[in-house]
C-alpha positions in Angstrom: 105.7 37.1 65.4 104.9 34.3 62.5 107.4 33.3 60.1 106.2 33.0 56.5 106.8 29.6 55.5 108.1 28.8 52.0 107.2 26.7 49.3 110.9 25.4 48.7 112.2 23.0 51.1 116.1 23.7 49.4 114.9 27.5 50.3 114.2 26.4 53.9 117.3 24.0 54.4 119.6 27.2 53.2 117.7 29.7 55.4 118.3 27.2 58.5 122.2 27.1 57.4 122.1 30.8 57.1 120.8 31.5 60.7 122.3 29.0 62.3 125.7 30.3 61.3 124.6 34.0 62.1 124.0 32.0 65.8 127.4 30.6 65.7 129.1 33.9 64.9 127.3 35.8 67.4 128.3 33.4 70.1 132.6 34.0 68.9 134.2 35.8 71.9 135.0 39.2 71.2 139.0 38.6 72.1 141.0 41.1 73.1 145.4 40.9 73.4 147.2 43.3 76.0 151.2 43.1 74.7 153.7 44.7 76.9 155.9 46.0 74.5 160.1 45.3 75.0 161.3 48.8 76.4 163.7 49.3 73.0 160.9 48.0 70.5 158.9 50.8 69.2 155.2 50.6 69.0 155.6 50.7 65.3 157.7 48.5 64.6 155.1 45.6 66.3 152.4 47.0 65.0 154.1 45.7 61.5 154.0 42.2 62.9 150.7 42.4 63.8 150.2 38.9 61.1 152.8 37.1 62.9 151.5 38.0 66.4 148.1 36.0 65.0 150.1 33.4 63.8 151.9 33.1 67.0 148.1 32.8 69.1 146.8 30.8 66.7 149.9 28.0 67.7 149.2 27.9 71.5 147.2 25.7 73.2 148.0 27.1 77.1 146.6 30.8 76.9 143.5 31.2 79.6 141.1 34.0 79.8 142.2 37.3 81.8 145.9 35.2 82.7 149.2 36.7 81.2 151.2 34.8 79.6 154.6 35.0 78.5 156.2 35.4 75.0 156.4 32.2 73.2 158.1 30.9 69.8 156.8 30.8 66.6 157.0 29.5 63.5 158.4 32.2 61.0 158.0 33.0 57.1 159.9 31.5 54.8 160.9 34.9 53.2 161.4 37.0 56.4 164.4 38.8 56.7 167.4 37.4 59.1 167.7 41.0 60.8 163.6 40.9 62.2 163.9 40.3 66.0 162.4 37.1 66.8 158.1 38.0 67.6 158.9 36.2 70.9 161.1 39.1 71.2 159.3 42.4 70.8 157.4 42.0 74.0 157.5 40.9 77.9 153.9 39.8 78.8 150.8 39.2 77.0 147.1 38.9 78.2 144.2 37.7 76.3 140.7 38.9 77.5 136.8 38.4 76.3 134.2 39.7 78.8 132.0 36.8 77.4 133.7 34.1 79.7 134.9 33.6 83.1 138.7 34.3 84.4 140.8 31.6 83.6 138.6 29.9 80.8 140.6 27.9 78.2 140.7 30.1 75.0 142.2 27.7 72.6 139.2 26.8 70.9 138.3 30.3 69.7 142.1 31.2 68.5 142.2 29.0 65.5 140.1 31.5 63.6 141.6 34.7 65.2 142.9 37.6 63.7 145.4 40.1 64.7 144.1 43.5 63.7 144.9 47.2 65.1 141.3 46.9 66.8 142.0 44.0 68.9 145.3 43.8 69.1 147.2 46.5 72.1 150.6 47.3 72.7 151.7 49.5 75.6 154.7 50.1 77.9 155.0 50.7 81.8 155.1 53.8 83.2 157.7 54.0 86.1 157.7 57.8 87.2 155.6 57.0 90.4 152.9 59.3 91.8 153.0 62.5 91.4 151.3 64.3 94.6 148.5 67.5 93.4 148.1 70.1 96.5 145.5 71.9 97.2 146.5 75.1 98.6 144.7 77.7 101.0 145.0 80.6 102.5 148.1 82.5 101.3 150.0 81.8 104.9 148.7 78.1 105.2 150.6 75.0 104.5 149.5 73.1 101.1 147.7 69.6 101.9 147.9 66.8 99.0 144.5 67.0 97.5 145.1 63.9 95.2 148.0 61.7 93.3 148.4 61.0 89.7 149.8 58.4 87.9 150.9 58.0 84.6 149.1 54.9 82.9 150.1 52.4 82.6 152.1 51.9 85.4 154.0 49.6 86.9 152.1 50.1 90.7 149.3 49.0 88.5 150.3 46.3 86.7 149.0 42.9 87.5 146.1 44.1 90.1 143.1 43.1 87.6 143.6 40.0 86.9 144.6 39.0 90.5 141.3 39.7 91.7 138.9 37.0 92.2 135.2 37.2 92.7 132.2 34.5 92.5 130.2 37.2 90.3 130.6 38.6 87.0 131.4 41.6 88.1 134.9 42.2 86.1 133.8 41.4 83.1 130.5 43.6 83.6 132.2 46.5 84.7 134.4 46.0 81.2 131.4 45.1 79.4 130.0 48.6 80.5 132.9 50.6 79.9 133.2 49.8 76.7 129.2 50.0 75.9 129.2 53.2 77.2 132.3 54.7 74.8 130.0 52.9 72.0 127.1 54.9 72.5 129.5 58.4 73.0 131.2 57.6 69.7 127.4 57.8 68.6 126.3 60.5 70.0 123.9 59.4 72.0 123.7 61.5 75.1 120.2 61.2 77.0 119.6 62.2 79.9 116.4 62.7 82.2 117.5 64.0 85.6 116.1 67.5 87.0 119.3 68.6 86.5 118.9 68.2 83.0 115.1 69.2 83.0 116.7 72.9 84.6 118.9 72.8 81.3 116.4 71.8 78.8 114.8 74.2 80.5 117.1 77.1 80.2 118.0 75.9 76.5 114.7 76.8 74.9 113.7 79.8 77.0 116.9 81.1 75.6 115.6 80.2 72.1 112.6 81.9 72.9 113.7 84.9 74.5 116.3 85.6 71.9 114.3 89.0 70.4 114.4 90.4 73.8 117.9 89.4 75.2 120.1 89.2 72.5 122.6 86.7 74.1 122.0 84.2 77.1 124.3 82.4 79.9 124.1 79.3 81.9 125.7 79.5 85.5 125.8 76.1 87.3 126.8 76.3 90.3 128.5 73.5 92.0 127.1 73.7 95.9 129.9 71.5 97.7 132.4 73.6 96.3 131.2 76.2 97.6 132.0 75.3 101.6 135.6 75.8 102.7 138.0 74.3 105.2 138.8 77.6 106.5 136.9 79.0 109.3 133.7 81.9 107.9 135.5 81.2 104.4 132.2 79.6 102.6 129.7 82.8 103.3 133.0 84.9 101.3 132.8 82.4 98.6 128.9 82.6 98.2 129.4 86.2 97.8 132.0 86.2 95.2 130.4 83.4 93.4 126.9 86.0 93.3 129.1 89.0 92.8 130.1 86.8 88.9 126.2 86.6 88.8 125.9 90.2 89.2 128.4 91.5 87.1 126.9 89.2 84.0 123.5 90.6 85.1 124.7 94.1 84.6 124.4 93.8 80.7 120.5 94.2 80.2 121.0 92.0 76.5 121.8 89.1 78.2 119.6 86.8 80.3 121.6 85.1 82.8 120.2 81.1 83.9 122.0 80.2 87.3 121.3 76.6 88.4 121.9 75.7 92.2 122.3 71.6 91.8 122.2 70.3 95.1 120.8 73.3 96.9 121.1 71.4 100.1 124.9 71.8 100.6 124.2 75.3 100.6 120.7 76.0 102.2 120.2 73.5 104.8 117.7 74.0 107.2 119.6 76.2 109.8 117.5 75.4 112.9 118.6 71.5 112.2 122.0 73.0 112.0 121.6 74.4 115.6 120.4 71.6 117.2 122.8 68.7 115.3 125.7 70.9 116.9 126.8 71.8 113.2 129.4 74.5 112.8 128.6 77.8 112.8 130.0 78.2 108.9 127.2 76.1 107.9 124.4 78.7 109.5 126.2 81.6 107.8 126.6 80.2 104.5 122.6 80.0 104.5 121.9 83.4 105.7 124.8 84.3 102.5 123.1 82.3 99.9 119.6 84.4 101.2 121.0 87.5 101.4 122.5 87.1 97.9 119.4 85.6 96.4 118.1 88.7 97.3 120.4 90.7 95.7 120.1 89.3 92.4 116.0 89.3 92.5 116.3 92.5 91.7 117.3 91.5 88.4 115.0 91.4 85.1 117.3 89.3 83.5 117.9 86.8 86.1 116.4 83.5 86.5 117.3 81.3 89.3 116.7 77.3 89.5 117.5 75.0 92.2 117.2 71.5 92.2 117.2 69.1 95.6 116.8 65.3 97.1 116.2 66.9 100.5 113.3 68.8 100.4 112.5 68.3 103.6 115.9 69.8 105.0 116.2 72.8 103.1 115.6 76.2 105.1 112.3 77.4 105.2 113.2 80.8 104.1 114.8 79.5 101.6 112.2 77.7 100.0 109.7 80.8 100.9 111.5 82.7 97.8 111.0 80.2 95.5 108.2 81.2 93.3 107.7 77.8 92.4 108.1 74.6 94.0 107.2 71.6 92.2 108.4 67.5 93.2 109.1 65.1 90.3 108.3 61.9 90.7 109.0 58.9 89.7 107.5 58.2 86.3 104.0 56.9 85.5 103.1 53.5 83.3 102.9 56.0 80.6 105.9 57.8 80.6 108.2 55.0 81.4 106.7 53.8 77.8 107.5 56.4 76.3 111.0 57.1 77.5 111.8 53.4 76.9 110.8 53.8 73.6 112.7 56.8 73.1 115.4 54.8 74.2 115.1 51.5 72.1 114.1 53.5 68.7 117.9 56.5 69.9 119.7 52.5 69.7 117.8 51.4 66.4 119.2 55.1 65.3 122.8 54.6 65.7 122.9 51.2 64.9 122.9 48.8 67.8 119.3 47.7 67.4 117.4 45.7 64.3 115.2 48.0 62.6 111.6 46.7 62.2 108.8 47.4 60.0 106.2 47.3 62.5 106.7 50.3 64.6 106.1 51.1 68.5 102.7 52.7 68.8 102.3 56.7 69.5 101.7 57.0 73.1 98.0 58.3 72.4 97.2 55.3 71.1 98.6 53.5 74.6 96.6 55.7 76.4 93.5 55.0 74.7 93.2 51.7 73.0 92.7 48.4 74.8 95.5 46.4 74.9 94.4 43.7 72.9 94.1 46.0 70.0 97.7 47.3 70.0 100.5 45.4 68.2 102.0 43.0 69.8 105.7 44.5 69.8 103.6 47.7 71.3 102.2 45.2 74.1 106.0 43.8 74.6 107.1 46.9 75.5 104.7 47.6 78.0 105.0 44.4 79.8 108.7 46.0 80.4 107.4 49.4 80.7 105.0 47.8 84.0 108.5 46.3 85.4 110.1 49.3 85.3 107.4 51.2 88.1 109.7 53.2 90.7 112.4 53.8 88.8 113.9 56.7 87.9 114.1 59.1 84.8 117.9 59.0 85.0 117.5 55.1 86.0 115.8 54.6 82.6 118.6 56.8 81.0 121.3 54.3 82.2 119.9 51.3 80.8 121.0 51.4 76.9 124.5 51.2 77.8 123.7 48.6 80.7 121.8 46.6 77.9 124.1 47.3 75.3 127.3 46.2 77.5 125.5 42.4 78.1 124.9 41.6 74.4 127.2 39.7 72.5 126.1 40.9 69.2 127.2 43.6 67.4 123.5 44.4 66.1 120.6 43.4 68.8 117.5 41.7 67.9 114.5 43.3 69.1 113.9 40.2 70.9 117.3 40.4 72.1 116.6 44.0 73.2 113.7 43.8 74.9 114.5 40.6 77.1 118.0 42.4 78.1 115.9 45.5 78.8 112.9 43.7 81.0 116.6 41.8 82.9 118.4 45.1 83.5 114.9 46.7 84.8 114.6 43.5 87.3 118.0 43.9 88.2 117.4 47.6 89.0 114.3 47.5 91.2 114.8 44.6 92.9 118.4 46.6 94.1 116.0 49.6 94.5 113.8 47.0 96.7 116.5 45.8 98.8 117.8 49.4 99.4 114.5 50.7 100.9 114.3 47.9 103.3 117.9 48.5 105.0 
């Protein structure tokens, strides 16, 4: 892209000036400060010193990156009141954090201009109840087994683990980075998604749309496979049959069509000859002969549409996949759609504002398809030079990569520069990880 030149070299001078200090803003660490809160100062109360608390970073010289620190004197007002607690006296620790720099990095240099707000400034208090032990209980006669422990964050089991771990990579500060991308995007509502899983819901969405003269209702039954298999000895064959017995009973009102969406199909229908000769137990070989027998059941049904979705094709049950009316693999995408889908993505980010809006405009996927490159626009031809590094990966692979992108920027608002170079790393990233997993 050509910048227009002007005819005024004050015009020019100011326009360098202008940019340049849109460069040096962007590059400011995002900063955020972690106070643990005095156990008899209320949250409150701090969060009415929240001027002082800048005052008292913008005096320090010895605060590092991702390194607690403890409370330290400041200077006070003139005309604050004697009966204010000291600010050195409101909390116990403190920890200042930007995922723009490396553990331990000097800060100094970046608090003279910082600012206490209620959006980068935290206060919390330590949680000291311990774990409390969640049981998972059986058979009425059985002994309950500790399924899982919660704890109350934060806690004080917890307290100190982040920032003692050291690693050569980023990868702190990326997972953070992500995190907090990927609340961005939620806040926004942007919820893509391009999984079979989600192609069985689209799926189910419209035909219920569709359908609505002749059912006047419709339902959506996922079923969650794994869940399905028990501990207990013949227990998962009973539990396929109560979870059909459900799909029955909805089944029984002729106004409603009832979707039921086996994710995972494998946990349930493996290939029972496999099962025989692997030495599996002999709950895995009745579950399949329930899940067929109940399948059955339920064919009967009008109103009664079952999908199925698996990443083991090859090991589901023959009989199984002998009822499936339709069987159909889905690939990883072509040149095309990978364009399409990451231009889906780029223009869902220039949507909720994360991405510069441009007057020249991705072209139409016809036009991809049958134009000569040369004759598209260049930010079309851009795209498709990242489109050609993306071959291999998947639909939900794309899906990930907003937030990824999102999570490595340091600006608020990307340039579509910015964007596509953080795409095209993100995509390398992806398949040469892809690559390196296929070869072990």
């Amino acid at each position: 892209m050509t910048e227009v030149e002007t005819s005024s070299n004050c015009s020019s001078t100011n326009s360098s000036r202008s940019t340049e200090e849109k460069q040096g803003k962007s590059q400011m660490p995002k900063i955020q400060l972690e106070l643990r809160l005095n156990r008899k100062i209320a949250k409150s109360v701090a969060e009415g010193r929240l001027e002082e608390i800048g005052k008292m970073l913008r005096s320090t010289n010895k605060v590092l990156n991702w390194k607690s620190f403890l409370p330290f004197k400041a200077s006070r007002d003139g005309d604050s009141e004697e009966s204010e607690l000291e600010i050195e006296d409101l909390f116990e620790e403190g920890m200042l954090g930007t995922t723009q720099m490396t553990d331990g990095a000097p800060l100094t240099e970046f608090l003279h201009d910082f600012s206490a707000t209620s959006s980068n400034v935290h206060f919390y208090k330590l949680n000291d109840d311990g774990p409390l032990s969640q049981n998972l209980s059986g058979n009425d006669d059985s002994e309950e087994i500790v399924g899982s422990q919660l704890w109350q964050l934060p806690c004080v089991e917890f307290e100190h683990i982040y920032e003692n771990l050291i690693y050569d990579s980023h990868l702190k500060n990326e997972l953070m980075s992500y995190v907090y991308s990927l609340i961005h995007f939620s806040d926004r509502g942007d919820h893509q998604e391009r999984g079979k899983t989600s192609l069985c819901k689209g799926l189910a969405q419209h035909l219920s749309i569709r359908l609505n003269n002749r059912y006047s209702h419709s339902v959506f039954v996922e079923i969650h496979s794994h869940s399905l298999f028990s501990k207990w000895f013949s227990e998962s064959g009973k539990l396929i049959h109560r979870m059909f017995d459900q799909i029955d009973e909805l089944a029984e009102d002729k106004k409603c069509m009832v979707f039921v969406l086996i994710d995972e199909v494998e946990s349930l229908g493996m290939s029972r000859e496999g099962s025989s000769s692997r030495s599996e137990p002999a709950d895995a070989i009745r579950a399949v002969n329930a899940l067929l027998t109940q399948i059955d059941r339920v064919r009967r049904r009008q109103n009664v549409l079952i999908l199925c979705t698996s990443n083991l094709e090859k090991c589901l049950d023959g009989a199984l996949v002998d009822r499936a009316d339709m069987v159909r693999h889905v690939g990883v995408p072509s040149l095309f759609a990978l364009y399409t889908m990451l231009r889906s993505c780029i223009e869902e980010m220039q949507r909720i504002g994360v991405v510069e809006e441009l007057v020249e405009e991705f072209s139409p996927i016809d036009d991809v398809i049958t134009r000569d490159l040369e004759d598209l626009p260049p930010i079309t031809q851009e795209l498709l030079k990242v489109a050609r590094l993306a071959r291999g990966l998947s639909g939900r692979a794309i899906s990930m990569l907003p937030t990824l992108v999102f999570s490595r920027s340091t600006e608020e608002v990307l340039p579509m520069s910015t964007c596509l170079r953080l795409f095209q790393e993100a995509i390398t990233e992806k398949t040469e990880r892809l690559k390196n997993s296929k070869q072990h």
